[in-house]
N, C-alpha and C positions, 0 to 999 in steps of 0.2 A: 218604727222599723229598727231591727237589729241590726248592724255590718260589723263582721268576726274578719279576722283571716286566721287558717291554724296551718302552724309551720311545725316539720315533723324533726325529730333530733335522730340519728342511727351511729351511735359509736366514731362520734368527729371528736367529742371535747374527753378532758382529762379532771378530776379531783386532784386538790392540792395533796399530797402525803398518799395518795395512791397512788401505785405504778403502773403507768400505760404508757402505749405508744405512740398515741394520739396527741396532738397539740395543736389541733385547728380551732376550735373556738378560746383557747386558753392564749391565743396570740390576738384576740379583739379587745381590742381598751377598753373597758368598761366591763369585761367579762371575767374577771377574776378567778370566779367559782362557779361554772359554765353550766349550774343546774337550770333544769325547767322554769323553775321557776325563776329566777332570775334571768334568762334569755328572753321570756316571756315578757317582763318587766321592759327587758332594755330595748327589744324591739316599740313596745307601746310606747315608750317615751319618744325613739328616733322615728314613728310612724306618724306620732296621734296629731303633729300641726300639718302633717301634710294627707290626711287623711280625712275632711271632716267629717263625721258621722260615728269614726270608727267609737264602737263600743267594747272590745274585747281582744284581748291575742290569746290564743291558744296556741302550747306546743304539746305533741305529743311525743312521748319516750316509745311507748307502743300502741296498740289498738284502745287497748283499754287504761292504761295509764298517760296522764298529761295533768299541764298546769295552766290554769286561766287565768291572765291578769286584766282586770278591767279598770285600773286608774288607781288614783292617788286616795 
């Protein structure tokens, strides 16, 4: 058995050297560079001991673009 959870991203975080207005994921510790992938990463680390089974986090940017981390 597989257990995923996918969490969706919509224009909350900012790139470093890019200009935006946004500064919501860019104010989480550990989020530095508030991409896909690495939200993805940092959620499966703060999920995977309280989660057993979990196999995957997915986030997605849009429908058809996202990022899957599944471990180390």
């Amino acid at each position: 058995m597989k257990i995923t959870q996918a969490f969706t991203v919509e224009a909350v975080h900012r790139l470093p050297n890019v200009p935006e207005a946004h500064h919501g994921l860019n104010e989480v510790e550990g989020l530095d560079t508030p991409t896909a992938e690495t939200i993805a990463a940092w959620i499966w680390h703060r999920a995977k001991g309280g989660l057993r089974g979990l196999c995957a986090v997915t986030v997605f940017e849009t429908p058809m673009s996202w990022a899957e981390f599944a471990g180390d």
